[in-house]
C-alpha positions in Angstrom: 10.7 20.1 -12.6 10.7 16.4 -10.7 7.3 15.1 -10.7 7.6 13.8 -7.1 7.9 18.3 -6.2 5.1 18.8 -8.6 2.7 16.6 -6.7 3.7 18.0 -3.2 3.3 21.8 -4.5 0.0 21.1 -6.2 -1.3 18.7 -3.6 -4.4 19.7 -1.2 -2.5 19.0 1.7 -0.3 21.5 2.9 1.1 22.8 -0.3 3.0 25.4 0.9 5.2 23.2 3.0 8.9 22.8 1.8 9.0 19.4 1.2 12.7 19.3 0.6 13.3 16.1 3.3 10.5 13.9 1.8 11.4 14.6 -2.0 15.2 13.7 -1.4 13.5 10.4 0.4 11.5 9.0 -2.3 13.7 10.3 -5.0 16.7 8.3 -2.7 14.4 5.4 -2.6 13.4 4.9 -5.8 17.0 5.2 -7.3 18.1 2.7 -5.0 15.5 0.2 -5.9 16.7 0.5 -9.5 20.0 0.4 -8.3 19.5 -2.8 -6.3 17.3 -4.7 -9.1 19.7 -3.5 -11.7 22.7 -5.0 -9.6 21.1 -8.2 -8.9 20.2 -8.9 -12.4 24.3 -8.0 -12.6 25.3 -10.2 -10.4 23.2 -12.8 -11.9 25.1 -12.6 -14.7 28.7 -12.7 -13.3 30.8 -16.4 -13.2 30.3 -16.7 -9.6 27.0 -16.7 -9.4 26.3 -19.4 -6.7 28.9 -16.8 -4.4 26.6 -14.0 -4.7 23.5 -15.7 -3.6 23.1 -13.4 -0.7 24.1 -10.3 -2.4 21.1 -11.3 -5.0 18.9 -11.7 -2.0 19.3 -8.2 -0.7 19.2 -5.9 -3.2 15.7 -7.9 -3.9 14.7 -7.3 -0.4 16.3 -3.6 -0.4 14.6 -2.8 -3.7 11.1 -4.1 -2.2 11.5 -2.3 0.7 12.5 0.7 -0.9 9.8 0.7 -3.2 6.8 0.3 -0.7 8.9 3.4 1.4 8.5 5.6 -1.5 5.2 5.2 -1.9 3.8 5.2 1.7 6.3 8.5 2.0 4.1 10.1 -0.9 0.9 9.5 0.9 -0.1 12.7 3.3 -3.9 12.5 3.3 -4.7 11.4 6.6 -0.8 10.0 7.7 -0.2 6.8 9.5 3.3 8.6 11.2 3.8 5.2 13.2 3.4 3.3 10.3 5.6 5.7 8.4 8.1 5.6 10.8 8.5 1.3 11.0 8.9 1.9 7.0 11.8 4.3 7.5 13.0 2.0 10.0 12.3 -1.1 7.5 13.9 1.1 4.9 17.3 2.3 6.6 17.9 -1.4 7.5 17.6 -3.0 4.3 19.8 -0.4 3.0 22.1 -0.8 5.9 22.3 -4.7 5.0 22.0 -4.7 1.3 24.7 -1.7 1.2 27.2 -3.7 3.7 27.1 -7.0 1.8 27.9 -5.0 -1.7 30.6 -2.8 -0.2 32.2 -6.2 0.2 32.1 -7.0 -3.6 32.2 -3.3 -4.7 36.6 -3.9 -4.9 35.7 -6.4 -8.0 32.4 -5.2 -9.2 31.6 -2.1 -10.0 27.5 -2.7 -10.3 27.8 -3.4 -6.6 29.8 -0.7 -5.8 27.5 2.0 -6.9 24.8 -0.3 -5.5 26.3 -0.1 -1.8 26.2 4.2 -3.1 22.7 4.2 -3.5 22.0 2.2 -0.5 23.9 4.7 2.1 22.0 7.7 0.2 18.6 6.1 0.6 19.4 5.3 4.5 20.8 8.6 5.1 17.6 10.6 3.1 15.2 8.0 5.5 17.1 8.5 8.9 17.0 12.6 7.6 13.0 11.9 7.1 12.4 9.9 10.5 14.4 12.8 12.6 11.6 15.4 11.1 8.7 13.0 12.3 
């Protein structure tokens, strides 16, 4: 059993919940912050390099983002939902940005490719999370 379901069924907080939405969210987010910090260490090591500055940019960013999402998203003592809710927003867009600009080098690389993957699934899981709130 996932860890992240673990926590939520033994936490004090509404245990009984299904927490289906939020587990897909910060499982989503976490694999696309490994996803976006494994494909910019990638792309630092293709030949082009100096053409992919912007693609190394964003998944930093996206992975950042994604991170801090998944942990504010396992927080439910005492829930900031406006603050939540800028971080899904936060979240979906980095994705949205990070995924777009590797889409465009996913043809000749396949890191990116599965990069611009993780990126939809984490947006989708956040705009899922941020429809519930």
């Amino acid at each position: 059993m996932a860890y992240i379901k673990q926590m939520f069924e033994t936490h004090p907080v509404n245990p009984s919940s299904d927490h289906a939405v939020n587990i897909e969210c910060i499982t989503a987010c976490y694999a696309c912050a490994e996803a976006c910090n494994a494909c910019a260490d990638a792309c630092l090591g293709e030949k082009n390099v100096a053409e992919l500055v912007q693609c190394i940019r964003d998944c930093n960013d996206c992975a950042d983002v994604c991170l801090v999402t998944a942990r504010i998203i396992s927080r439910f003592t005492r829930t900031d939902f406006k603050l939540a809710g800028a971080q899904l927003r936060a979240c979906i867009q980095a994705c949205q940005s990070c995924g777009a600009v590797c889409e465009k080098h996913g043809q000749h690389m396949e890191h990116c490719r599965v990069c611009a993957e993780a990126c939809r699934r984490c947006a989708k899981a956040c705009e899922a999370l941020l429809a519930e709130k």
